[in-house]
C-alpha positions as CSV (number, residue, x, y, z in Angstrom):
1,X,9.3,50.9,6.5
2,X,11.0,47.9,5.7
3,X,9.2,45.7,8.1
4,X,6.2,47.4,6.2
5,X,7.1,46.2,2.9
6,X,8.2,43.0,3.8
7,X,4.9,42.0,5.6
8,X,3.3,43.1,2.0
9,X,5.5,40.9,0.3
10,X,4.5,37.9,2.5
11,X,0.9,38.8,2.0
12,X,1.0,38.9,-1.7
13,X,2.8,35.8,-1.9
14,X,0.6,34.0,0.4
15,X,-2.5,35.4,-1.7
16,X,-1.2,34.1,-5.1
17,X,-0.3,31.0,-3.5
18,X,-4.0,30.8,-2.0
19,X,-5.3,32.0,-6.0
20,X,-3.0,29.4,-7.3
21,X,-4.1,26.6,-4.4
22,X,-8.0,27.2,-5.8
23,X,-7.0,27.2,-9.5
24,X,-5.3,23.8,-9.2
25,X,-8.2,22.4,-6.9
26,X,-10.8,24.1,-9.4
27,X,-8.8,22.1,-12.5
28,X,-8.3,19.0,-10.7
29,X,-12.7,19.1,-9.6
30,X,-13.1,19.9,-14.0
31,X,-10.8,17.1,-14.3
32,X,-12.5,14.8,-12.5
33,X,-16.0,15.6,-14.2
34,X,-14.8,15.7,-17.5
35,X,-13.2,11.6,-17.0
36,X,-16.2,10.5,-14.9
37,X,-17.3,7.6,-16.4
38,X,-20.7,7.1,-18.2
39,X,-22.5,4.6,-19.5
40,X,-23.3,4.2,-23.3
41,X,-25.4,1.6,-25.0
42,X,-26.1,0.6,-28.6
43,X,-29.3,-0.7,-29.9
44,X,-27.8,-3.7,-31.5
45,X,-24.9,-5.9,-32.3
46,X,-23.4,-4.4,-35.3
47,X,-23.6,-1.1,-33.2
48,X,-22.1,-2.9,-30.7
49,X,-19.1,-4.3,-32.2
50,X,-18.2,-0.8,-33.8
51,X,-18.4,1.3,-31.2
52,X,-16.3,-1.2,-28.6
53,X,-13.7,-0.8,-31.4
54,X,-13.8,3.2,-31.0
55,X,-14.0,2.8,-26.7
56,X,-10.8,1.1,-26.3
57,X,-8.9,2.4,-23.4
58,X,-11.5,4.8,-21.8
59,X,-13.0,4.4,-18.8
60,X,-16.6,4.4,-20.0
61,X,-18.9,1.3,-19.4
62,X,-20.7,0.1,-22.9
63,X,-23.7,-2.6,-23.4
64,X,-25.7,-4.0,-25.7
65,X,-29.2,-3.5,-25.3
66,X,-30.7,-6.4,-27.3
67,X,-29.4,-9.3,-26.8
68,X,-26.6,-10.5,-28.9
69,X,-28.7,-13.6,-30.2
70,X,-31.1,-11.3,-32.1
71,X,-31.3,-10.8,-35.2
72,X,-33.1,-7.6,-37.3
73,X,-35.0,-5.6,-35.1
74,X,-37.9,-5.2,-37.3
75,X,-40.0,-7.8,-35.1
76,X,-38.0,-7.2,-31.9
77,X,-39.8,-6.7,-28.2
78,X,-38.4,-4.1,-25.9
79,X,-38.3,-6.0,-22.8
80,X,-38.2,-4.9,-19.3
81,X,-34.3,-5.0,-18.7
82,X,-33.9,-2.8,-22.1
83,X,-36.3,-0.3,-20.8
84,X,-34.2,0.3,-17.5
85,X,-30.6,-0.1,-19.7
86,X,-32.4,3.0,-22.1
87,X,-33.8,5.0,-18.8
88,X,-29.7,4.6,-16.9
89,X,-27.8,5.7,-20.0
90,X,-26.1,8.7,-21.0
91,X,-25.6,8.1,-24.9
92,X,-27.6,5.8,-27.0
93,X,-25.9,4.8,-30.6
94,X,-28.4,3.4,-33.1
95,X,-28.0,2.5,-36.4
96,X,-31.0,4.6,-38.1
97,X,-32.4,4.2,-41.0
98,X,-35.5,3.3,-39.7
99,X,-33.7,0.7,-37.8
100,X,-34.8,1.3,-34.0
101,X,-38.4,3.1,-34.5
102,X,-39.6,0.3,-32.1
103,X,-37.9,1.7,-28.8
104,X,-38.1,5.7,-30.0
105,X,-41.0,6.4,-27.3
106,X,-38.9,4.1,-24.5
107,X,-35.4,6.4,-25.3
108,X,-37.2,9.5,-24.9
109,X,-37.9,8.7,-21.2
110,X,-34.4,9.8,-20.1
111,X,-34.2,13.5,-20.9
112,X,-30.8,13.3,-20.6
113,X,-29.9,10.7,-23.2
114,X,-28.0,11.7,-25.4
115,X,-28.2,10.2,-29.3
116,X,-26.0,8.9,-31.7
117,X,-27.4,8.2,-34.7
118,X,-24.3,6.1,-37.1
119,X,-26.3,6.9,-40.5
120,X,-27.2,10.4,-39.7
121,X,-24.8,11.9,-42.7
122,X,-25.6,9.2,-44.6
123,X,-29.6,9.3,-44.5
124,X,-29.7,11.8,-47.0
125,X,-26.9,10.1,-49.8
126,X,-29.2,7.1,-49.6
127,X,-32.0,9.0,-50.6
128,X,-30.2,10.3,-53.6
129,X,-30.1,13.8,-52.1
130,X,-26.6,14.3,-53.0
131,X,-24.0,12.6,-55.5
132,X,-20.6,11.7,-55.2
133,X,-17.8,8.9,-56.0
134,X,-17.9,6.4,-52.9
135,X,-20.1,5.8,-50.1
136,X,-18.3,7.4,-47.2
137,X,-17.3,10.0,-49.8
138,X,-21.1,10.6,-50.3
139,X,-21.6,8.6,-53.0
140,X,-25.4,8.2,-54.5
141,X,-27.0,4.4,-53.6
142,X,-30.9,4.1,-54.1
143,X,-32.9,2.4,-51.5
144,X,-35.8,0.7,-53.8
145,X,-35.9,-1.3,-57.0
146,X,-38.7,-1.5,-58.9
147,X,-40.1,-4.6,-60.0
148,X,-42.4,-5.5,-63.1
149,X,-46.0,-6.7,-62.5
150,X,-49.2,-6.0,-60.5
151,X,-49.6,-7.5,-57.4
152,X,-47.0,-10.0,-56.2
153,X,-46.5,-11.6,-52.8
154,X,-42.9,-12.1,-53.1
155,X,-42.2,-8.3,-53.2
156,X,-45.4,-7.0,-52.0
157,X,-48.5,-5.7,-53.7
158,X,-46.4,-2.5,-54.8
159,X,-44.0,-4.4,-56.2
160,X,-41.3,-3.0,-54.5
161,X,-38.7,-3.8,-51.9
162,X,-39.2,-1.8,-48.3
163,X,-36.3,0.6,-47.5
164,X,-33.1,-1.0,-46.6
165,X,-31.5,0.0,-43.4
166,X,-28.3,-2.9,-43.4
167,X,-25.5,-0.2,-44.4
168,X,-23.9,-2.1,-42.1
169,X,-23.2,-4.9,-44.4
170,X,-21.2,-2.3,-46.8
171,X,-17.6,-2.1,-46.2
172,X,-17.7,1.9,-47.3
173,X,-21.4,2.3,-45.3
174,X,-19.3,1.2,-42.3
175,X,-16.3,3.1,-42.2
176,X,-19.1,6.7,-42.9
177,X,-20.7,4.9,-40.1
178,X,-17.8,4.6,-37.5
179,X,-16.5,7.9,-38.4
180,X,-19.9,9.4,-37.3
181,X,-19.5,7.6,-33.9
182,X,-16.0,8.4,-33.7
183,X,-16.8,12.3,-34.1
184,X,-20.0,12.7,-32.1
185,X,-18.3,10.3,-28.5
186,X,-15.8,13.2,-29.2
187,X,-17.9,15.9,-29.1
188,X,-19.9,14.6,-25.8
189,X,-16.4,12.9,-24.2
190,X,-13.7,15.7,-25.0
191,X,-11.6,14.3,-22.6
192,X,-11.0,11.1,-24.6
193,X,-11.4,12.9,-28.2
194,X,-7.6,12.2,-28.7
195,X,-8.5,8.3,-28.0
196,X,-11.5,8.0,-30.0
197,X,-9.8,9.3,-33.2
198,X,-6.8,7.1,-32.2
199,X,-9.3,4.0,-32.2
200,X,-11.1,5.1,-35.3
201,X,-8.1,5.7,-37.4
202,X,-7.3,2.4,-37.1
203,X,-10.4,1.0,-37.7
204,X,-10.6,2.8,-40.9
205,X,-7.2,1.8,-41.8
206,X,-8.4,-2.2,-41.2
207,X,-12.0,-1.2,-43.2
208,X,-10.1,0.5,-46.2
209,X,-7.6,-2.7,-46.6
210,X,-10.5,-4.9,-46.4
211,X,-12.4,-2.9,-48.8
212,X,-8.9,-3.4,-51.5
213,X,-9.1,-6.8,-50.6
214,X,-12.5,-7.5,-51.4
215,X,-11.9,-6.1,-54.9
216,X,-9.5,-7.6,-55.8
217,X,-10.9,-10.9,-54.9
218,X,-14.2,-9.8,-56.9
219,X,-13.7,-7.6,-59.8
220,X,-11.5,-10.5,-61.6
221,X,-14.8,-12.6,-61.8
222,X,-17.2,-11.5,-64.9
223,X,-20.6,-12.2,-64.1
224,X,-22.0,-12.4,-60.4
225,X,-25.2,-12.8,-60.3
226,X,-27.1,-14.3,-57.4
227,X,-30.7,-14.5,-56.1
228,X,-31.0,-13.6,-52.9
229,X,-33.3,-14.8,-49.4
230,X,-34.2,-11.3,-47.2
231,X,-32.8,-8.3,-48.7
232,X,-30.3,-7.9,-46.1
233,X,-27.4,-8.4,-48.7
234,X,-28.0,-5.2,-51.2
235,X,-25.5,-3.0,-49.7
236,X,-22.4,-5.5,-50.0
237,X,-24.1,-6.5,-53.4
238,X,-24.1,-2.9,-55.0
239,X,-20.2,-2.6,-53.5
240,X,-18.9,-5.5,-55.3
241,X,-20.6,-5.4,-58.4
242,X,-23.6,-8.6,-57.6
243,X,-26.9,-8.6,-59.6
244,X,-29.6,-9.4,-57.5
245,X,-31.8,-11.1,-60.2
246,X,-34.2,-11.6,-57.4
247,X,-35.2,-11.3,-53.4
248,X,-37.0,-13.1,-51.7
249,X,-38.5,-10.6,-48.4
250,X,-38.7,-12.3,-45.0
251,X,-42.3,-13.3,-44.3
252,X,-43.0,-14.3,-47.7
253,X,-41.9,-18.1,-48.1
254,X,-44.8,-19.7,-46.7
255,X,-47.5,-17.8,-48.9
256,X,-46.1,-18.0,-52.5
257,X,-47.8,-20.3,-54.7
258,X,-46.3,-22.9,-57.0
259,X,-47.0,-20.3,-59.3
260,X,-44.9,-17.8,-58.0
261,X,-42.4,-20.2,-57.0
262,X,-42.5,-21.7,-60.7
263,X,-42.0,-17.9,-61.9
264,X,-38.9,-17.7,-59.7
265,X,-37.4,-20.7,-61.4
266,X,-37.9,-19.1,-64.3
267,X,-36.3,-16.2,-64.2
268,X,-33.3,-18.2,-62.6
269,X,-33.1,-20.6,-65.7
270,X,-33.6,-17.3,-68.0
271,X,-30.6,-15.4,-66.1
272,X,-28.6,-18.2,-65.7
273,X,-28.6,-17.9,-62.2
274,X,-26.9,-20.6,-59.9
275,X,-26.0,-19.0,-56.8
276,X,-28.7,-18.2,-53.9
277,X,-27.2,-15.7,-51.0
278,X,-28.9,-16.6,-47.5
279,X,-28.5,-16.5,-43.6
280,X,-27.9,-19.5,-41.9
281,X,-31.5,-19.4,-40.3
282,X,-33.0,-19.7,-43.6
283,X,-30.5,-22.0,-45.6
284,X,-33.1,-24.7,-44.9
285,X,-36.4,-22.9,-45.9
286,X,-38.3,-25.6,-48.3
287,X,-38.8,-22.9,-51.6
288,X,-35.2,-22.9,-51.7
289,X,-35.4,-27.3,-51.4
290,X,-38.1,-27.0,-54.5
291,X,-36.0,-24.4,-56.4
292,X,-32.7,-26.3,-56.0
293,X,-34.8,-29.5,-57.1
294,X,-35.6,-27.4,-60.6
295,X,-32.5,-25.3,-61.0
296,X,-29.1,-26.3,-60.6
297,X,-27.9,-24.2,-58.4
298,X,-25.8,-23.9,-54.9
299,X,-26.6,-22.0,-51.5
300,X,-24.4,-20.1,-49.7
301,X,-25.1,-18.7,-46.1
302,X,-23.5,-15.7,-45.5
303,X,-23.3,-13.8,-42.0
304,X,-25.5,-10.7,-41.7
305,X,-23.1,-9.9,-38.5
306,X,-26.3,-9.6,-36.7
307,X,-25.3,-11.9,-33.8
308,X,-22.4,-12.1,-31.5
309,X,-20.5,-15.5,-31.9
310,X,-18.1,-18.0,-29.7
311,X,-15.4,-16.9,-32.2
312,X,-12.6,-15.8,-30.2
313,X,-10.4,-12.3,-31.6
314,X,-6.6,-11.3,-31.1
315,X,-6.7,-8.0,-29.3
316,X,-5.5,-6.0,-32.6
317,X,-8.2,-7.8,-34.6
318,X,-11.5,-6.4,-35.4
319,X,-14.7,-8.7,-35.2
320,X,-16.4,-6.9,-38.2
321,X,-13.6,-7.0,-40.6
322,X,-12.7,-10.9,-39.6
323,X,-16.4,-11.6,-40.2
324,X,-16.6,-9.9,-43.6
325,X,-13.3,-11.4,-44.3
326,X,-15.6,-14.3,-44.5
327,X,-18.0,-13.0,-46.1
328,X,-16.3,-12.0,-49.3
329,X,-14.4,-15.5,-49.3
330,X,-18.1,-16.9,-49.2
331,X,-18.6,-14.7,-52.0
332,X,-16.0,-15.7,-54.2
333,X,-16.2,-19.4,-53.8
334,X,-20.0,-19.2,-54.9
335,X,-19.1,-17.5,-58.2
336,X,-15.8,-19.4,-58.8
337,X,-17.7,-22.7,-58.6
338,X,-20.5,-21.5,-60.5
C-alpha cells in the first residue's frame, strides 16, 4: 500500500512538473512572438522624426520612406524602392489630412499593413466638428479662409486657400499627433506599451515647455502681422497669434501679373505689413525681389521641418522641438525688428 501511494506521488509530481515544463515553454514561444521585431515606416520626415522619438529602446527597425531631402508630398513620385519598403512593412504612420493620397493604392498591396494615421482624432476638430479650448484638447481651427474677389491666380479661381494638412508645424497639432502614435504602436506592440508611453511622456513634457516658451516670447509683441510664401505656416500662425494678411500658394509666382503683384503691394502698404514668412527654397523667388523693391519690408525663412538636416542632436534632445526652437526665435526677431 505504501509503495502504492508513493509511486502516485511520484507520478503526480512528475505530471505537474511535465504541465509546468509546457506552460513555461508555451510562455517563453508567446514571449518570443510578442518581442519579434517588425518593421515600421513613415511616409515622411516629420513622421519620421516623431515616431523615432516614441521607438527609443525597442527592438523594432523604423524607415523613412521618402527620402529625407523631400519636401511636401503633394507633387511627390512613389518610386520603386518605396513600393517594396510599403509591400515589407508591418505598420505604416502617415500624417493624414490628405497628406499621403498619392501612395493609398501602393499601401493597400500588403494586406497585412497595418495604419497609423497621426491626425486621425484630429481630422474631425479641423473640420469644426467639435469645439474645445486647445488643439490637443480638441480645440476648433478652420481649414479655409475666404478671400474677397472673383477670380484670382494668387489663391485660385475660388478664391480660397486648398485644405491645409501641416499640423505638423503647430506645437499643440504635434503633441495630439504623437500621442495618437504613441497609443495606437501600443495597441499593435503590447509588449513595449510601457516604453512607448515612457517615450511619449517625455516628448510631451519637451512639446508643452516649448509651447510656454513660445508664448512667452510672442504674446509680449502687439501686432504680428506677416505675409506669407506657401501656406505651410497657418498652423504655427493661428497658435501664436500671426495675421496672415496674405499667401502666396506654391505654383502661383510665375503667373501673376504686375497687376496682381501691384495689388499685393498694396494691401502690404495698407496693413502695414513688413515681414514676409518663407522657406528657404523660395527666399529667392523674384515677386518677393519686386515687392521688397516697393515695400519696405524683411524676409525671414523659416524651416517647414520637412527635410532631415546635418544638425547633430544630444541624445536627450528632440530634433522637432530644437528646430521649432528656431523657428519661434525666427519669429520674434522678424516682429522685434519690424
Amino acid at each position: 500500500m505504501k509503495k502504492k501511494t508513493a509511486i502516485l506521488i511520484l507520478l503526480v509530481i512528475a505530471y505537474t512538473g511535465f504541465i509546468l515544463y509546457k506552460y513555461n515553454e508555451r510562455t517563453k514561444l508567446q514571449q518570443e512572438i510578442a518581442h519579434k521585431p517588425f518593421t515600421v515606416v513613415t511616409s515622411f520626415y516629420p513622421m519620421y522624426i516623431h515616431t523615432s522619438a516614441l521607438m527609443k529602446e525597442t527592438p523594432h527597425q523604423l524607415l523613412n520612406m521618402a527620402d529625407q531631402t523631400v519636401g511636401c508630398l503633394h507633387d511627390y513620385q512613389l518610386t520603386v524602392q518605396d513600393t517594396k519598403k510599403l509591400y515589407e512593412a508591418d505598420v505604416l504612420v502617415i500624417n493624414g489630412l490628405g497628406s499621403e493620397t498619392f501612395i493609398e493604392k501602393a499601401y493597400m498591396q500588403n494586406p497585412t499593413l497595418q495604419v497609423i494615421d497621426a491626425s486621425q482624432q484630429l481630422e474631425p476638430l479641423l473640420h469644426g466638428e467639435e469645439e474645445a479650448e486647445g488643439l490637443h484638447n480638441h480645440e476648433q481651427a478652420h481649414l479655409e479662409e475666404t478671400h474677397d474677389g472673383d477670380e484670382d491666380p494668387i489663391h485660385g479661381e475660388d478664391g480660397h486657400h486648398h485644405e491645409n494638412d501641416h499640423i505638423w508645424l503647430s506645437i499643440e497639432g504635434t503633441i495630439a499627433q504623437v500621442q495618437e502614435i504613441a497609443m495606437q504602436l501600443s495597441a499593435i506592440d503590447p509588449a513595449y506599451q510601457s516604453v512607448y508611453e515612457a517615450n511619449a511622456r517625455a516628448y510631451i513634457e519637451a512639446l508643452e515647455a516649448l509651447d510656454e516658451e513660445a508664448h512667452q516670447a510672442l504674446e509680449v509683441i502687439d501686432t504680428k502681422k506677416a505675409m506669407t510664401v506657401h501656406d505651410a505656416f497657418y498652423y504655427l500662425a493661428q497658435e501664436f497669434g500671426i495675421e496672415i494678411v496674405e499667401n502666396i500658394p506654391e505654383g502661383s509666382y510665375e503667373n501673376a501679373s504686375a497687376k496682381q503683384i501691384q495689388t499685393l503691394i498694396h494691401q502690404m502698404e495698407e496693413e502695414d505689413v513688413r515681414v514676409i514668412f518663407t522657406e528657404e527654397k523660395n527666399q529667392d523667388l523674384a515677386i518677393l525681389k519686386t515687392i521688397q523693391r516697393e515695400v519696405p519690408c524683411s524676409i525671414y525663412v523659416l524651416d517647414a521641418l520637412v527635410t532631415g538636416t546635418d544638425q547633430t542632436f544630444a541624445p536627450d534632445e528632440f530634433p522637432y522641438v530644437v528646430r521649432m526652437r528656431k523657428n519661434i526665435e525666427t519669429v520674434r526677431e522678424a516682429f522685434e525688428h519690424e
